[in-house]
C-alpha positions as CSV (number, residue, x, y, z in Angstrom):
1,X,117.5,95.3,92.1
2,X,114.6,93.0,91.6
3,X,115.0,90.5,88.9
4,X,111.5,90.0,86.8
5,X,110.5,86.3,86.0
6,X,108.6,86.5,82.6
7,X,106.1,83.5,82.4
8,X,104.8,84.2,78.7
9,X,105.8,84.9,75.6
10,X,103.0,84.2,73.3
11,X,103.7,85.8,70.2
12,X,107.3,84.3,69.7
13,X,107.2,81.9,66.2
14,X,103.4,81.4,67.2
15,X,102.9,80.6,63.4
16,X,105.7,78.1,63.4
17,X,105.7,75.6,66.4
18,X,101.8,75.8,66.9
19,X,100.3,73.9,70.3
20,X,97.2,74.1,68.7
21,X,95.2,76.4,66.6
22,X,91.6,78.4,66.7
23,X,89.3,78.6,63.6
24,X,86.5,80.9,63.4
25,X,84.5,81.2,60.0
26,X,83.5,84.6,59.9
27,X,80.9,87.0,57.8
28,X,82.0,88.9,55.3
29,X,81.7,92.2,57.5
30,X,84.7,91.1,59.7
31,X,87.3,89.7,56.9
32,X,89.0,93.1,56.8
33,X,88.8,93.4,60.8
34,X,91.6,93.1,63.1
35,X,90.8,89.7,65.2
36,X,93.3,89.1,68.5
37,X,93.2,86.0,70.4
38,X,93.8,86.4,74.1
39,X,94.5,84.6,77.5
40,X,94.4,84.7,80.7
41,X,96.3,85.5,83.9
42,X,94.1,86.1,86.6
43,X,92.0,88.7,85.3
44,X,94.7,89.9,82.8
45,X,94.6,89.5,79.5
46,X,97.3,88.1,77.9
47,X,97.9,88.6,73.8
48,X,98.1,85.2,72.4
49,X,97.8,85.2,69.0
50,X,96.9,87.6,66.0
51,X,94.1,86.1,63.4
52,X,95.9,85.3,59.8
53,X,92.9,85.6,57.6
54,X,91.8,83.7,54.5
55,X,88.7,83.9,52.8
56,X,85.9,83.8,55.6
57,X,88.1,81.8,58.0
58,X,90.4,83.6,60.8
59,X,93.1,81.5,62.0
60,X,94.6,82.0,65.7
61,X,98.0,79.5,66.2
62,X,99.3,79.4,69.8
63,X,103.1,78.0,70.3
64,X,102.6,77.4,74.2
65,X,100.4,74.8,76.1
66,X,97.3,76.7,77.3
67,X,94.2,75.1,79.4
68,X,91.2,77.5,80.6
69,X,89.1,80.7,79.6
70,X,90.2,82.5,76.4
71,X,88.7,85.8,74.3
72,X,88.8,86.2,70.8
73,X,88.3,90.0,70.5
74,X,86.6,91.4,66.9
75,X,87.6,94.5,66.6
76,X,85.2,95.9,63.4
77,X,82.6,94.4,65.4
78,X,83.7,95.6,68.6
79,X,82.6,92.8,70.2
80,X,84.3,89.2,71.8
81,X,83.7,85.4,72.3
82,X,84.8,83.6,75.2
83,X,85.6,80.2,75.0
84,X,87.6,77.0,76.7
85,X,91.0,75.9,75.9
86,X,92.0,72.2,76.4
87,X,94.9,72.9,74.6
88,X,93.7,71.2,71.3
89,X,92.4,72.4,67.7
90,X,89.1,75.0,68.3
91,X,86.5,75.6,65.1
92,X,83.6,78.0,65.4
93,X,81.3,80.1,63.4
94,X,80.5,83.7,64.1
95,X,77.2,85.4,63.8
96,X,76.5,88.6,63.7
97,X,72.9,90.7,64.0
98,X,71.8,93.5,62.1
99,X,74.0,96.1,64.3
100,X,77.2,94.4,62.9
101,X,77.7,93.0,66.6
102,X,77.9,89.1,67.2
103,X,74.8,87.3,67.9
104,X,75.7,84.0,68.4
105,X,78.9,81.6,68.4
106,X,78.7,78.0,67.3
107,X,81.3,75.4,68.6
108,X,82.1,72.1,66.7
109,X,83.7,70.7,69.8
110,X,82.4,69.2,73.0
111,X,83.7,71.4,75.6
112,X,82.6,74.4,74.2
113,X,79.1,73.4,73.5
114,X,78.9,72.5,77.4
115,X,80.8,75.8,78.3
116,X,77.9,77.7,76.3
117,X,74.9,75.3,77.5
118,X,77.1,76.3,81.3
119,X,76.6,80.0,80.7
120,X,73.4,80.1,79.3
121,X,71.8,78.0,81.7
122,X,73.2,80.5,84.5
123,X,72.2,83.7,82.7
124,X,68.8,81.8,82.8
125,X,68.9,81.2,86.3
126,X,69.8,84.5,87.3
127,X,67.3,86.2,85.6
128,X,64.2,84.0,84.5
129,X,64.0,81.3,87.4
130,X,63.2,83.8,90.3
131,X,60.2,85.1,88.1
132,X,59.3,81.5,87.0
133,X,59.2,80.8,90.5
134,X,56.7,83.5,91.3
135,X,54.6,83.0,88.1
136,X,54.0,79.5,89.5
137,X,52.5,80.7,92.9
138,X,49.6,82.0,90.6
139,X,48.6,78.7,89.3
140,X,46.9,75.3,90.6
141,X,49.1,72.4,90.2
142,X,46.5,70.6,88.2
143,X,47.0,73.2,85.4
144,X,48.8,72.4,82.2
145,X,50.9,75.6,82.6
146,X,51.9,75.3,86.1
147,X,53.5,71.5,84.7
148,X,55.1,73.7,81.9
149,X,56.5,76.3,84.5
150,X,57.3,73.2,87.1
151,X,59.2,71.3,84.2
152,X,61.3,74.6,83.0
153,X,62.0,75.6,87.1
154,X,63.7,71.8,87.6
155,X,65.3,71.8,84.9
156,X,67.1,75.2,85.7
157,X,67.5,73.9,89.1
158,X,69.4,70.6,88.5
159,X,73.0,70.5,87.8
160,X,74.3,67.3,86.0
161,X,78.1,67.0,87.3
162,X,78.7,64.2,85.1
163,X,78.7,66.1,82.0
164,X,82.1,67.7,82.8
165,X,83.8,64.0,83.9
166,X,86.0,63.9,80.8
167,X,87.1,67.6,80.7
168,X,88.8,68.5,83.8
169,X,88.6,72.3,83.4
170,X,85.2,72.8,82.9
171,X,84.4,70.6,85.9
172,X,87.2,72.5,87.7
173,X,85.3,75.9,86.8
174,X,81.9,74.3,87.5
175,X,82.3,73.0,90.9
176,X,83.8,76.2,92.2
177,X,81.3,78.6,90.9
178,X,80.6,78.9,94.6
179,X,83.6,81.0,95.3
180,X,83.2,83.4,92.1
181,X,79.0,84.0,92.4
182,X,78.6,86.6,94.8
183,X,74.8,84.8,96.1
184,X,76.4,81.2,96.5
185,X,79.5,82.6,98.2
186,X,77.3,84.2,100.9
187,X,77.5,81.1,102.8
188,X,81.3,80.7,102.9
189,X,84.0,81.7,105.4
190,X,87.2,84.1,104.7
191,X,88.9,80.3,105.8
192,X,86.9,78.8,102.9
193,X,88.4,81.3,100.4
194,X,91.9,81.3,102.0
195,X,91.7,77.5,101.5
196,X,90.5,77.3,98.1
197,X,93.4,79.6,96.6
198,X,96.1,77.8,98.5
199,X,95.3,74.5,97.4
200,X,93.4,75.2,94.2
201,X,95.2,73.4,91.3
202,X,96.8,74.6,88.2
203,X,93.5,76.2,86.5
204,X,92.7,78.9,89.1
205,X,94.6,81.7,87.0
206,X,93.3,80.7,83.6
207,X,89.1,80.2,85.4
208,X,88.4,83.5,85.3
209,X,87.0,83.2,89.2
210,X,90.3,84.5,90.6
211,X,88.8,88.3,90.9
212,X,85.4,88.0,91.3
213,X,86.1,85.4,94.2
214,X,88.3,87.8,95.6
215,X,85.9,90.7,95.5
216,X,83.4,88.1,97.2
217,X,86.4,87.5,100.2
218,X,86.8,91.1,100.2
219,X,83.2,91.4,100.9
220,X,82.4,88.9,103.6
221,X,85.6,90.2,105.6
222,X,83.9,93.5,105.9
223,X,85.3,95.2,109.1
224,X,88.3,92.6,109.1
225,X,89.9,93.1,105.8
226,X,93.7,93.7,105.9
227,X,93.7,90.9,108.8
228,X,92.1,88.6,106.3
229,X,94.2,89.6,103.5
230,X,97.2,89.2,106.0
231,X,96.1,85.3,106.3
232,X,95.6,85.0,102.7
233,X,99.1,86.3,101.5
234,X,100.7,84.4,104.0
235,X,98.7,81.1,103.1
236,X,99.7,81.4,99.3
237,X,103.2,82.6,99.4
238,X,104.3,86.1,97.9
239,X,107.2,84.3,96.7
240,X,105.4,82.2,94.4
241,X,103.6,83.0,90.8
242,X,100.0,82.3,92.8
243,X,101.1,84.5,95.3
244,X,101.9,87.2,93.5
245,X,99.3,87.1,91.1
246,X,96.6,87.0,93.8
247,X,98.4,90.4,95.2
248,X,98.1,91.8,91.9
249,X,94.7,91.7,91.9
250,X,94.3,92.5,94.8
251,X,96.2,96.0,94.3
252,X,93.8,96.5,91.0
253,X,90.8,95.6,93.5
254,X,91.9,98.0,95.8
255,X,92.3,100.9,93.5
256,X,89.4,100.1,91.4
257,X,86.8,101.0,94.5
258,X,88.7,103.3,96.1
259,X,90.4,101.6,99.2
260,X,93.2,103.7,99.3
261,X,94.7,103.1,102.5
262,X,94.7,99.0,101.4
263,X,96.1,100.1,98.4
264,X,99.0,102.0,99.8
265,X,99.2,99.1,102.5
266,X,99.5,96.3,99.9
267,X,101.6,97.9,97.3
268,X,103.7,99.3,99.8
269,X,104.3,95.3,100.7
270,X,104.7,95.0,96.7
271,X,107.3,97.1,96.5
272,X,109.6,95.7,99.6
273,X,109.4,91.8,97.8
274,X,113.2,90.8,97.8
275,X,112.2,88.0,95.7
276,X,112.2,87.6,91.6
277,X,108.9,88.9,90.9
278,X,106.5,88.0,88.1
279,X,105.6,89.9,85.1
280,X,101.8,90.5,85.7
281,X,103.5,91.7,89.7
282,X,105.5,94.2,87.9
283,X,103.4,95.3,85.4
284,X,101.1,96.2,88.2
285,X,103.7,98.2,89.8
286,X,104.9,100.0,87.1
287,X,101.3,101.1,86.0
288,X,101.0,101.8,89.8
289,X,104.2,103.6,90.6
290,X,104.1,105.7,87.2
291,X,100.9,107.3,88.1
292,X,101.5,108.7,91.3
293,X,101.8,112.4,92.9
294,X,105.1,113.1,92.1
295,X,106.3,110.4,89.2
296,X,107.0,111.6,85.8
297,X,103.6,110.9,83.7
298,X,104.7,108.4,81.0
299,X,104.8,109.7,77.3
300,X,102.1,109.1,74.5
301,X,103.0,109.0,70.9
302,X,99.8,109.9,68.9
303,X,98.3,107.6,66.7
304,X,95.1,109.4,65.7
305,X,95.3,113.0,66.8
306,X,92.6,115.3,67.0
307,X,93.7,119.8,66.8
308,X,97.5,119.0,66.7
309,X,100.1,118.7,64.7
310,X,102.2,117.7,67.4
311,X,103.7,113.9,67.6
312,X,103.3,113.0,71.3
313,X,101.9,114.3,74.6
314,X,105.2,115.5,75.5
315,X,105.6,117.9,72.6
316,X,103.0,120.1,73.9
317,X,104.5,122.6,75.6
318,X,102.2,124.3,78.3
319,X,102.3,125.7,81.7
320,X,99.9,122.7,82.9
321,X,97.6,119.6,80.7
322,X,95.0,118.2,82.2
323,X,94.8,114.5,80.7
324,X,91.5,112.7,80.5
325,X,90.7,109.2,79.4
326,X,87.4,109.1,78.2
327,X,85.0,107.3,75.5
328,X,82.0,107.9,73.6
329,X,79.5,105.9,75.0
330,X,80.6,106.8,78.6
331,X,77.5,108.2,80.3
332,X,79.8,110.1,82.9
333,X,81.7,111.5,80.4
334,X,78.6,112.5,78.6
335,X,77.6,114.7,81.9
336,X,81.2,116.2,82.8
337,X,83.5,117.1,79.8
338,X,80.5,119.4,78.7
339,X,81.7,121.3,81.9
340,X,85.4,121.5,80.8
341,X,84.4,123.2,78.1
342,X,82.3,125.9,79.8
343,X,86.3,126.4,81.5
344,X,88.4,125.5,78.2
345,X,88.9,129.8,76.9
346,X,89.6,130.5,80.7
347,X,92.2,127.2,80.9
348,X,93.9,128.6,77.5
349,X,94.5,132.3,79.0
350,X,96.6,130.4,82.3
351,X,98.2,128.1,79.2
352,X,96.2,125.0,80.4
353,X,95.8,122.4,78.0
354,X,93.5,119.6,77.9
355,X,94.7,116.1,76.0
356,X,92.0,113.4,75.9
357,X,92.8,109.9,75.5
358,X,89.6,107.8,74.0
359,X,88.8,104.2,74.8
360,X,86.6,103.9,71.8
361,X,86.8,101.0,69.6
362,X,85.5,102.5,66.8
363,X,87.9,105.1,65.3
364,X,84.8,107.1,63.4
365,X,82.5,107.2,66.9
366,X,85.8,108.7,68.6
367,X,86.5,111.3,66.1
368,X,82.5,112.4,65.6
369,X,82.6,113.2,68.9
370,X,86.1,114.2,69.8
371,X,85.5,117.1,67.0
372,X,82.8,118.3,69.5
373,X,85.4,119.4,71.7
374,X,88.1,122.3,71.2
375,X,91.2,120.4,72.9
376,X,93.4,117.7,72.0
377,X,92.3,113.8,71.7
378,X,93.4,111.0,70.5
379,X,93.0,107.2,70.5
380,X,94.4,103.5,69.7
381,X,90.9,102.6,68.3
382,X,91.2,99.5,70.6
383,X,88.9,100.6,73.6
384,X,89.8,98.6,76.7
385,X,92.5,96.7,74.7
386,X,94.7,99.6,74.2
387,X,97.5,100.3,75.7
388,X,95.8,103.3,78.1
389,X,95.4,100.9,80.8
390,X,98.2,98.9,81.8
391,X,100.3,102.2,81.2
392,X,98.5,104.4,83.1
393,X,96.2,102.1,85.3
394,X,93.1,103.5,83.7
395,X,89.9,101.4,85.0
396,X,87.4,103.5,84.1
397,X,86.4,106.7,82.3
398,X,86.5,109.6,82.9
399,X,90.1,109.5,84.8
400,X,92.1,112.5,85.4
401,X,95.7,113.6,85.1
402,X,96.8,117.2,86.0
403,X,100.6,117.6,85.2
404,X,103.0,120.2,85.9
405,X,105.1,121.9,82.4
406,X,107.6,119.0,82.7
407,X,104.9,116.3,82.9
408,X,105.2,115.5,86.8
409,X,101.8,114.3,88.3
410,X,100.4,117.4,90.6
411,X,96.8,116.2,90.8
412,X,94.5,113.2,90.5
413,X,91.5,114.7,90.5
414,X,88.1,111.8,90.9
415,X,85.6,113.9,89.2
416,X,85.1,116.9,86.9
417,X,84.1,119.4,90.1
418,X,87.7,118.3,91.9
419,X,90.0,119.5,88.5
420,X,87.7,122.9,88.2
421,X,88.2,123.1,92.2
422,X,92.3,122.3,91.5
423,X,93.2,124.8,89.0
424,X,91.1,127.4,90.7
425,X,88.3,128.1,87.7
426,X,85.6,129.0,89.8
């Protein structure tokens, strides 16, 4: 039997032996919000720390030495801030806009005034500096505006490296930009990547470039994927934490865009690891494993039901359940569950049941809309920060479950047409 390594156990006395802590001074509006402080493992969020608050201040203490990308997560305001960790003391103040969703953040400390100048200087260059660049063609270089557009276009264009000397993440996560922006990395080799990620230092998993550099590998292998990946696995060692975490994402990748014979490859190879694996490895294979054809769909208790009395997923009895993960504001959903409920009196004659799982954040949007519909809903109130998808590997809504009168997987239908199709409707 595999043994599992856990790497993190964040919450444990986190108000007691505190590395460091996070301020935010917040409006009114989000004093009687839950506020959760998170990490980062690759792409995975990691729960760090839940806000204690006081007043207009929310206070975030984290017991274990952190350095890289975190997310404090508003839930009222359904909305999040990213910012740096150099594993010291964080203030900041929140701002919200007249929707109740945050406008702005403002950092008291160094690094996180560069990390926001960072990102708001690359949001600039990706979508104002090709236009400046044309506007400019249009003018004579004698012109006061063409010097204005000249000045702005430079200073978009030149990097200052020296800023990031004296904090060794943020220059860590500046100079490799190249592997995690898909037009920069257009230039690079698979042996580029393969190289950065086995000698990359300690801040890869924390960057937040592991999975969009990936994708970017994935992208410039094109016909010669698996033999790339081959090199990759073997360069980083599955029986590391960097290994393992790279096939992790890897898997998610995989099943995210549909390559579903790389997937089966790669967690195949997952599976068959002698060695102690990692938590983020397992969780990845448990959320994997549980939601095949064939595996026992893992139980839901209820926490905000919708038309039932009953306490969890398995107390409705039926001859079949079709499960759906949906959300409000989920165009998709918006086109197909209409066309579930053209089927839903024909589904109830065969003793078909439909249970809907939302992804909304806001507990009042879910039910206004999950009253619409006849069948059963319910939802954390978390959207992607429930529990929904590590359990059941949900990456995007709609996703469909069908499941047999002892809750055994019989279907995994990709699109509205495909369960109508399944349970012969037509």
């Amino acid at each position: 039997m595999k043994k599992l390594l856990f790497t993190s156990s964040f919450l444990c006395s986190a108000f007691i032996f505190a590395q460091f802590s996070v301020k935010a001074t917040i409006p009114q509006y989000l004093t009687g919000s839950d506020i959760y402080l998170y990490g980062f493992n690759g792409s995975k969020e990691i729960l760090f720390s839940k806000a204690e608050i006081s007043g207009n201040t929310a206070t975030f203490k984290v017991d274990k030495k952190y350095i890289g990308m975190m997310r404090a997560f508003f839930q009222k305001a359904n909305s999040s801030v990213n910012l740096v960790s150099e594993n010291k003391d964080i203030s900041f103040t929140v701002n919200l806009d007249s929707k109740n969703k945050i406008s702005d953040a403002l950092f008291e400390d160094e690094a996180n005034q560069l990390f926001s100048s960072e990102i708001e200087r690359q949001r600039k260059q990706e979508l104002i500096l090709p236009a400046l660049m044309q506007i400019k063609d249009y003018y004579k270089p004698s012109e006061a505006f063409y010097k204005s557009l000249d000045s702005e276009i430079k200073l978009l264009s030149t990097e200052d490296p020296s800023l990031y000397k004296s904090h060794p993440f943020l220059d860590y996560y500046h100079k490799n930009q190249k592997y995690a922006v898909q037009e920069k990395s257009a230039e690079l080799t698979p042996a580029d990547f393969i190289n950065f990620y086995s000698k990359s230092g300690e801040y890869l998993e924390t960057s937040l470039i592991l999975k969009p550099s990936l994708i970017n590998f994935l992208n410039i292998s094109k016909s010669n994927i698996e033999a790339n990946v081959d090199q990759l696995l073997a360069a980083v060692n599955l029986e590391t934490p960097r290994g393992q975490t790279i096939l992790s994402e890897l898997i998610d990748i995989f099943n995210t865009y549909g390559m579903d014979q790389q997937k089966s490859k790669y967690l195949a190879q997952a599976n068959n690891l002698k060695c102690t694996i990692t938590e983020r490895l397992a969780t990845t294979l448990k959320a994997n494993n549980n939601t095949e054809v064939g595996a026992k769909f893992p139980n839901s208790k209820f926490v905000n039901p919708v038309h039932t009395t009953a306490k969890s997923l398995y107390d409705i009895k039926t001859a079949k359940k079709v499960v759906v993960f949906w959300s409000s504001t989920c165009s998709h959903c918006e086109a197909e569950l209409p066309q579930l409920l053209e089927k839903y009196a024909k589904m109830k004659a065969q003793n078909i049941e439909i249970v809907g799982f939302s992804l909304d954040s806001n507990l009042e949007d879910f039910r206004n809309k999950a009253n619409i519909y006849p069948w059963i809903n319910d939802s954390e109130g978390k959207g992607w920060y429930s529990s929904y998808g590590d359990t059941y590997n949900v990456v995007a809504t709609p996703t469909y479950f069908i499941l047999d009168a002892n809750n055994n997987i019989i279907s995994k239908p990709n699109h509205v047409a495909d369960v109508i199709d399944f349970l012969k409707l037509n």
